[in-house]
Structures are given as structure tokens and as C-alpha cells.
N, C-alpha and C positions, 0 to 999 in steps of 0.2 A: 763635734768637740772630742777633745781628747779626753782619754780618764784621767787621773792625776794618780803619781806614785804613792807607795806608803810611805815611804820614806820623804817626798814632798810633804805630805800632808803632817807626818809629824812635825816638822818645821814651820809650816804653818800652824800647826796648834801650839805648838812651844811660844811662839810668838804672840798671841791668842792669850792665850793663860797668862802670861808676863803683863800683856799689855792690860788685862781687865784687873789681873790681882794688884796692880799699881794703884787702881783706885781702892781699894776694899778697907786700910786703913783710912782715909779721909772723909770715906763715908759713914764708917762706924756702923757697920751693921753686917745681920748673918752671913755665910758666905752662901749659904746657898739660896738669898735675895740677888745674888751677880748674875751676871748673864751667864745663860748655859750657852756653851759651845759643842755641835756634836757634827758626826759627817757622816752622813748616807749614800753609800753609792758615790756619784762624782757632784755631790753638794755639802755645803757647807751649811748650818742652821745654825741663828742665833737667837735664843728666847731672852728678851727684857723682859723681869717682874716689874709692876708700876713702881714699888718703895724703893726699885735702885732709879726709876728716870725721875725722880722727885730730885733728888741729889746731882744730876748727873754732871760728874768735872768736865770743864774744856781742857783743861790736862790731860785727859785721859786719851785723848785726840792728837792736840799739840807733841806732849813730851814720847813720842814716837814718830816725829814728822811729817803728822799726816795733817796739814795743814787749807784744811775742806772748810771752811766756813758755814757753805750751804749744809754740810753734814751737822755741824755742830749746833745753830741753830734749827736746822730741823726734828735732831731729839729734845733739844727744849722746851719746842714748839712742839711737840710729838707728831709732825707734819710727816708722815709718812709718805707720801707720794715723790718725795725728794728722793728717798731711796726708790721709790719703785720705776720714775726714769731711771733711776742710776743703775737696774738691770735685775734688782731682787725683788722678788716672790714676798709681800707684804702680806700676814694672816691676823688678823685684828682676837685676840682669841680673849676680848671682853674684860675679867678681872684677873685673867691669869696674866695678864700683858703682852705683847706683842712679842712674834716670829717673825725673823726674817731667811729667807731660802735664797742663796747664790749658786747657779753652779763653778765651778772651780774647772778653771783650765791648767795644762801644764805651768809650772813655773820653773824660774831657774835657781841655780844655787844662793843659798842664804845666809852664807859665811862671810862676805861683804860687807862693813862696815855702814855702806851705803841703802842696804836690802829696807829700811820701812818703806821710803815713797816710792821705790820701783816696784814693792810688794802691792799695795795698798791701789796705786795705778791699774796693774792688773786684776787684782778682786773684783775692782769696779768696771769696766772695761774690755769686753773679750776685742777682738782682731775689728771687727765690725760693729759697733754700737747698737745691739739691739733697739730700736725703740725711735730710731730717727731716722726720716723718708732719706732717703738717697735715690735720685734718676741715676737709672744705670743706661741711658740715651739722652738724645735731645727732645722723644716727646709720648705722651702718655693718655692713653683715652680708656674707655670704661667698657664693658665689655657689651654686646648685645645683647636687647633680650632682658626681663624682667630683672630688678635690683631691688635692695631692699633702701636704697637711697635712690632719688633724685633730686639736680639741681635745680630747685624753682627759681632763681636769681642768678645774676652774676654772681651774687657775695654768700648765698646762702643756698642748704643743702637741707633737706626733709630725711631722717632716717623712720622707717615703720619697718620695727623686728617679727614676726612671726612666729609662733613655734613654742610660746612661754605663757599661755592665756595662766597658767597657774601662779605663775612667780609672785613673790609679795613685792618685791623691788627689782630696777632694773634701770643700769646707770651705761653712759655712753664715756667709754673713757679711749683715748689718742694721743697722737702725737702733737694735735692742737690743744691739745691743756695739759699738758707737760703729765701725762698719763693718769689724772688722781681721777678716785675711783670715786668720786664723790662731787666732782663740780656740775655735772651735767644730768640732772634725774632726767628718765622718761617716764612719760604719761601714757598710764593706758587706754586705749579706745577700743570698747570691742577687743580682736581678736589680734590687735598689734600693740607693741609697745612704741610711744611717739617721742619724737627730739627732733626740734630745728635750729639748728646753728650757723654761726657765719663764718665763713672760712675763706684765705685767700688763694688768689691760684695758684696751682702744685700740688704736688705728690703728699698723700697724707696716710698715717696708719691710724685703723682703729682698733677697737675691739670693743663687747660689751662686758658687763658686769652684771651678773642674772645671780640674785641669793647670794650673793658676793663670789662667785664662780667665775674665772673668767670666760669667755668661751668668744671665739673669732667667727666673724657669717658665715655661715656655710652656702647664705644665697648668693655670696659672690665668691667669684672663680679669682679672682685676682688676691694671690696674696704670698706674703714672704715667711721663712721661717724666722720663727721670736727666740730662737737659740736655749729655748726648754723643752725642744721635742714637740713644740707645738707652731700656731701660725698667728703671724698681723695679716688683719686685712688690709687690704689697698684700694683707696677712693683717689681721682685726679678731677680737683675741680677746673674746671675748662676757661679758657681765655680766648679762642678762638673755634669759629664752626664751621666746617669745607663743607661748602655745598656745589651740588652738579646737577646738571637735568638734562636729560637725553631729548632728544629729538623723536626717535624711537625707543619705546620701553627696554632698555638692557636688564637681564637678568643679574650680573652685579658686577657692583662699581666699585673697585679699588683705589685707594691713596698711596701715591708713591714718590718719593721724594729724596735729598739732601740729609733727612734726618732718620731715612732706614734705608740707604744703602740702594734707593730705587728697586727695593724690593716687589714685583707689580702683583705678590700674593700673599699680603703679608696683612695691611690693612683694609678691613671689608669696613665700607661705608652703609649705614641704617638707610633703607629705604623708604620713604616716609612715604610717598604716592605712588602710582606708574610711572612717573618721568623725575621722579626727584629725587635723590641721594644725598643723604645730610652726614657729616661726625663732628659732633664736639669734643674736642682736644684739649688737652693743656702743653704746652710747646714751654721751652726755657728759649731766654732772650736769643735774637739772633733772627738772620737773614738765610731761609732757607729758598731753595728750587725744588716744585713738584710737578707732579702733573696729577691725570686720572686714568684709568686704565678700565674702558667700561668693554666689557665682554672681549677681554683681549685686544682692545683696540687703546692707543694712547691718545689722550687730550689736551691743550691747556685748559687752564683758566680762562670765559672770559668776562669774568666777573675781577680780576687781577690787576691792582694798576699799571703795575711795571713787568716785564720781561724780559728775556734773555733767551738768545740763541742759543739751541741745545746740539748745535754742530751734523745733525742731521738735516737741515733742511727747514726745520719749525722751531718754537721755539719752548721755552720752557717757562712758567708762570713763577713770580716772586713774591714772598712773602717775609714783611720786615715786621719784628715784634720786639719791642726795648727801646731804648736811648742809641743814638748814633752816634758815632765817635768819628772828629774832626780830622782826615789826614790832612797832610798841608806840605809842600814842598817849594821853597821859596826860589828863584831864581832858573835857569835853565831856559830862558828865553826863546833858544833855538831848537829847543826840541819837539822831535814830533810827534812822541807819544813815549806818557811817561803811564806807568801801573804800579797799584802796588799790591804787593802778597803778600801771604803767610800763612801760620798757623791756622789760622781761621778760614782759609779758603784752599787749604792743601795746597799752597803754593804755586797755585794756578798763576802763569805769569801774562797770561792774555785775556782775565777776566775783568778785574777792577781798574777798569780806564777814569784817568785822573783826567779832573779840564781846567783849564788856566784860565788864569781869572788875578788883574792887577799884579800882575811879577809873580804868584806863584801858581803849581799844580795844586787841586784842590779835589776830596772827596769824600762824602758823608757816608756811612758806614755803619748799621746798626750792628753792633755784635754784645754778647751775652757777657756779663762779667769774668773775669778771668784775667790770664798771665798768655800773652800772645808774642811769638817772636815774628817778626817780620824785616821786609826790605821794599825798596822804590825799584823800580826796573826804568831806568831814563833808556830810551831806546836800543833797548838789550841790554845793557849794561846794568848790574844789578850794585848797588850800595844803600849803607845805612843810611838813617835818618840824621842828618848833620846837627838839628835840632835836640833833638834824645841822647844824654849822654849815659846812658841806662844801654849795657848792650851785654850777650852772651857770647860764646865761643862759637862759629858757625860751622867748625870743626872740617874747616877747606880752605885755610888759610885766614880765614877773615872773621867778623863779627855778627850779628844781625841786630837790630835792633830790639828791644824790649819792651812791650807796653803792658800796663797795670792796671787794669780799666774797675771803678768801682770798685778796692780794695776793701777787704773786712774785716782784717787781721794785721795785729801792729807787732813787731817783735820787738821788746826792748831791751836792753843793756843798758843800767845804771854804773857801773863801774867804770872803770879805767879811763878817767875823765882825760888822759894824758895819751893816751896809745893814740897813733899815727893813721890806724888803720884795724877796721872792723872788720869783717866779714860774715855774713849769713851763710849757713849750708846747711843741707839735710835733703831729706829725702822729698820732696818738694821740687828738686832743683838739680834731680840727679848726682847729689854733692858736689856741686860747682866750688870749686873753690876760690875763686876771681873775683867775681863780675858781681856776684850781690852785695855790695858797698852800703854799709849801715850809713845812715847819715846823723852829724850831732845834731840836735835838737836839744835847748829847753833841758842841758842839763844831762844827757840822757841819751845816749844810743837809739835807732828807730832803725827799721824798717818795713815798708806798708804793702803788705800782701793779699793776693786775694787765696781763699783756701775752701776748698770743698771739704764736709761734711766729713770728717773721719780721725783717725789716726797718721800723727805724724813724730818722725823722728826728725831732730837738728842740732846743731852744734855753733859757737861763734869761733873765728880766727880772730885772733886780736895779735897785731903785728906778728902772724905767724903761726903763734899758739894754739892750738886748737882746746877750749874749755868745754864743760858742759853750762849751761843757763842757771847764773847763783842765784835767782828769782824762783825759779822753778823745781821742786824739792820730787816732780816725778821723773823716771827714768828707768833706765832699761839697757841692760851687759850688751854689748857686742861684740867683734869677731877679736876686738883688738885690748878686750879687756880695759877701754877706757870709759866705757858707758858713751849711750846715747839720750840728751835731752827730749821727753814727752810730751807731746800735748793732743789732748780730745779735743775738736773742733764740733761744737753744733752753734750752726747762728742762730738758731730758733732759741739759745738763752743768751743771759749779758755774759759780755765776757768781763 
């Protein structure tokens, strides 16, 4: 992270000062019961005494545009952990009241009329959301070799901490309980601290809480930076277990596949006997090809139901995990092999063989949630889906088709009940400016997206116009000085 200017930071405290001394006449009391505002290095610290959160206005929130709900009731509720997903450093400091610790990234100028929600977005917010699993692949397994976790279920996970026989307390806090520092005690046995919980499959951060300290395992090697100089650990509870067994004892047995690039050195498989080789994974939805690579030598599957020629001579083993999605292509009667591609299969044009069945081509297809472009390949000949009137620029004269599989995310436009034409853009979608066609709905502009885990810039066309989202009070300057509409995506809360 960046440091932040002086000259930024005075702007942020000017701003700071204005907004807290707004409340100080309606609560009728000293000023120096208000929050202290002070900046260390490149953070920012807010101390609440209890006599100002007895009082505390939702004006003081609102009448600067910072229109956070979860914010507002959670100092009411003095629910601290609201903030402490939201990326700040919570210190409970007893009857003095509560600190809160941010650090502060660059910002931009503040002479904008529009500067609280774009300010206020970033405070909370850096580039990456600390605090929320993001797969940065298709699949994730646990490292070899002693853990201070293991899964004893499908659904549940045993943690035993080490290293803290002394502590008076010691709490398990993650990204499965929205980080609070306080919903999950462990218990001590002996010479570990104990927690079993149920978690579902996926990528998850922890950390514990030891004497109210945080501190991330150091018995596991798995883990990401928490964007304070420090680290989340990383647990993947598993949905699927590749096993192999040699004929003759191999020294070791690699997993290699569709979801790391056929790497054949990359995943080492646990060897549980002389002839057996086990790893439990967690895989995101989808249809992968692997094989096994035992002492240099490649294998399929044949514990596999299905397979596929891997153009060498042998074949390659399949592995489908999720819901299937229904291709379908009606008519074509006289053709003799129809396929279809895309996205999802790097546009492999002689993989996904379709088979006819009553007047049309037909093909079941597990793929992961997502925004897929594709097309039909009728014998050679490549065209859209005549059924899908959802399509992109395929940027060589033609179109491709669109699919939206499992969408999570709805973008709406209330306004312009009258305008001819919507459009969706942003950074999602390369800023297309065509093809994502809002649809009226119930009163209401729609469009239903699916969106991964993060930060997103966007904008609507409305017969032309390019707006920012009147719904949406966060935002952020661009190249063109018209601003760009914001939003945080995590589905692990409501939206």
C-alpha cells in the first residue's frame, strides 16, 4: 500500500472534523466526549468515548452521504465486528471506549462536489477486500503434512491451536463468521486450544484471537496478506478426493489436469499406503480433464466414469462437479456433426460433440457459474444460438452468443420509465457499450449478472447518455472526469 500525502490527509481530516463537529450541538455535550480523530504513519485512528455512542445521530452518517445502514446500526448496536469485516483494526479499550485503526490508501482530489461517497467507499475498501476468500484458480487443496486443522466430515472442520497453554482466552475468528471476535470460543484440552465448526466447501480465511491479540497459524504455510503488514490464514474444505494406486509402489504421484495448466510438478498427492496415493481438494463447479503422473509416467483414471481422448493415443479422465447446463439446437436435420464451444472450453471446436435427439442437437454440460460467450459449430460452420437473443460483439464481423448461468447480482435503474433504451457497462464487460440490454421489469430497469468476489466499476446508457447509478451514492473520478459508479461485491453477505 501506498502512504497517503499530507496534503491528502489534510483533506481527509477537514472533512473528519466537519463531519463529527456536525453532531456536537445535538448531542449537547463536551467536545472532548467526540471522537478523537488522529493519523499515524499511513492510518488513520478513531477513538468513541461510551457518553458520545449513547447519543449517537444517524445524521451524522446520512447528512454526508454515507448511506451504510449496516454502519449505522452497528454503532447502536455497538456491534463491532461490522466494522472489523469492513477492514478496520477494532480495540475494545473497556470504559475508555472503543478504537478503531484503518489504514489509508492514496486518494484523489476533494474539491468535488461529489467527494463524501466516493471518499467514504474508499476508507472502507482498498483495491482487494481484505477479509474475503477469493480462488485465484479453479482448485485448492491443503498442504501436506501436520495441520492444526483437520476435516473430520464433509461439513465440519476440528481446529487444535498449540503454542498458547498460557492464554486466559482464545477465540476462532474468519471469514465464516463475518470476522467477529467473539462468536466462536475455544476450549482448552491439555496443551491445545479446541473449535469444531461447520463450514461449506471453499476457500476460507482464518485467524485466531489469543488475549484479544490477533495472530494467523503459523502451523500452516497457506496464507495471504490481511493488508496490515500481516497475514489470513487459508483453510479449503474439500468436496472431492483423487485417489490412485500403483501396481508397483511409485515413489510419487502427481495430479495434473485442466485446472493447473497440466502442470505434472505442481500437485503432490499424500501417500497413505505403499500403493496408494490420496488428495482431497476443493474444486469450484465445472468439468475438468486430468490425469496422474506417477514417477514420471502419465495415467488415467480408472476409477473415472467418463473420458476423453487426449490426442495422443490414450485418453484423459473426467471429472464433472455442479449442475449441468442444457445446450440445445433445434433443427439441422441434415447435419453431421454439430459441437459447441466457448469460453468455457477455450473454444475447442472438436470437443463438445452434440447428438440429436427428436429435431434437435442436444448437450448436457456441467459448468461453474459465470458469464460465458459461446457458439454451435454445424459442420464447420460456426453461428449463434438462434434461440439466445443475448449476444456480444465477436469482434470478426459477427456475434457470439451469451450465457448467464446461476446469476448473483441484479443491477437496477429505477428511473427513466420512458427511455427506449438501457444499457449496462463497466468494467465487467470490457465497457461494452451494445449488447448488455437492461430489461424493463416490474417497474424498474434489471439486469442479472453473475460477478465474482471484488471490486467493480459501471455506468448505464440510457438512449445514449452515459449516467452514473442514482441508487448508488459510491463512486470514484475517472480519466474523463465524469466519475465511475461502485460497488463491493461479497456474496457471503445480503445484498
Amino acid at each position: 500500500m501506498g502512504r497517503i500525502s499530507n496534503n491528502k490527509c489534510r483533506k481527509i481530516l477537514a472533512i473528519l472534523i466537519m463531519l463529527f463537529a456536525t453532531a456536537a450541538p445535538a448531542l449537547a455535550q463536551s467536545a472532548d466526549k467526540l471522537p478523537k480523530i488522529s493519523f499515524s504513519d499511513n492510518e488513520m485512528i478513531i477513538h468513541f468515548y461510551p457518553e458520545y455512542l449513547d447519543g449517537f445521530p444517524d445524521s451524522l452518517f446520512k447528512a454526508y452521504g454515507i448511506e451504510v445502514p449496516e454502519m449505522i446500526t452497528a454503532v447502536h448496536n455497538r456491534d463491532w465486528d461490522v466494522f472489523a469485516r469492513m477492514g478496520w483494526v477494532v480495540k475494545d479499550k473497556g470504559k475508555k471506549g472503543i478504537e478503531l485503526r484503518r489504514r489509508l490508501e492514496p486518494v484523489a482530489d476533494f474539491s468535488s462536489d461529489k467527494s463524501n461517497g466516493w471518499f467514504w467507499g474508499e476508507m472502507f475498501m482498498s483495491d482487494r477486500q481484505p477479509g474475503i476468500p477469493v480462488m485465484d484458480g479453479s482448485i485448492g487443496y491443503n498442504p501436506i503434512g501436520k495441520q492444526s486443522f483437520r476435516q473430520i466430515s464433509d461439513s465440519t472442520i476440528r481446529f487444535e491451536l498449540s503454542g498458547y497453554e498460557n492464554a486466559s482466552q482464545v477465540y476462532l475468528s474468519g471469514s465464516f463468521n463475518n470476522w467477529s471476535t467473539q462468536a466462536v470460543p475455544m476450549q482448552k484440552s491439555g496443551a491445545f486450544w479446541i473449535a469444531e465448526i461447520g463450514l461449506p466447501p471453499g476457500k476460507h480465511l482464518y485467524k485466531f484471537v489469543v488475549d484479544g491479540k490477533w495472530v494467523y497459524d503459523t502451523g500452516n504455510e497457506l496464507k495471504e496478506e490481511d493488508g496490515y503488514n500481516d497475514y489470513n490464514s487459508v483453510l479449503y474444505m474439500c468436496n472431492h478426493v483423487f485417489s490412485f494406486s500403483t501396481a508397483e509402489g511409485a515413489r510419487k504421484v502427481y495430479l495434473a489436469g485442466s485446472f493447473n495448466n497440466w502442470n505434472p510438478k505442481e500437485i503432490r498427492m499424500n501417500k497413505v499406503t505403499g500403493h496408494q496415493f490420496e488428495l482431497p481438494v476443493y474444486l469450484v463447479n465445472g468439468t475438468y480433464q486430468y490425469k496422474f503422473v506417477a514417477d514420471g509416467d502419465w495415467f488415467e483414471d480408472p476409477a473415472a466414469r467418463r473420458k476423453v481422448s487426449d490426442g495422443n493415443g490414450g485418453n484423459n479422465s473426467i471429472l464433472e462437479i455442479g449442475k449441468p447446463v442444457h445446450f440445445s439446437l433445434k433443427g439441422y436435420s441434415d447435419a453431421h456433426a454439430v459441437y459447441v464451444a466457448g469460453e468455457f472450453n477455450n473454444w475447442n471446436p472438436a470437443e463438445l460433440l452434440m447428438v440429436q435427439s427428436n429435431g434437435e442437437w442436444k448437450l448436457d454440460y456441467v459448468l461453474a457459474p459465470g458469464n460465458y460467450q459461446y457458439k454451435f459449430i454445424v459442420d464447420g460452420k460456426w453461428i449463434q444460438d438462434p434461440e439466445n437473443l443475448m449476444q456480444v460483439d465477436d469482434y470478426n464481423g459477427g456475434f457470439n452468443s451469451l450465457l448467464i448461468f446461476e446469476p448473483n447480482y441484479t443491477f437496477i435503474l429505477k428511473q427513466f420509465p420512458q427511455a427506449k433504451s438501457v444499457i449496462l457497462t463497466g468494467s465487467f464487460n470490457n465497457w461494452d457499450e451494445q449488447n448488455y440490454k437492461m430489461k424493463r421489469e416490474n417497474g424498474e430497469w434489471t439486469f442479472h449478472l453473475f460477478l465474482k468476489p471484488g471490486k467493480y466499476k459501471y455506468k448505464f446508457i440510457v438512449d445514449g447518455n452515459w449516467i452514473l447509478d442514482p441508487g448508488n451514492t459510491l463512486w470514484e473520478e475517472n480519466e474523463y472526469d465524469t466519475g465511475n459508479s461502485v460497488i463491493w461485491f461479497n456474496p457471503a453477505l445480503p445484498q
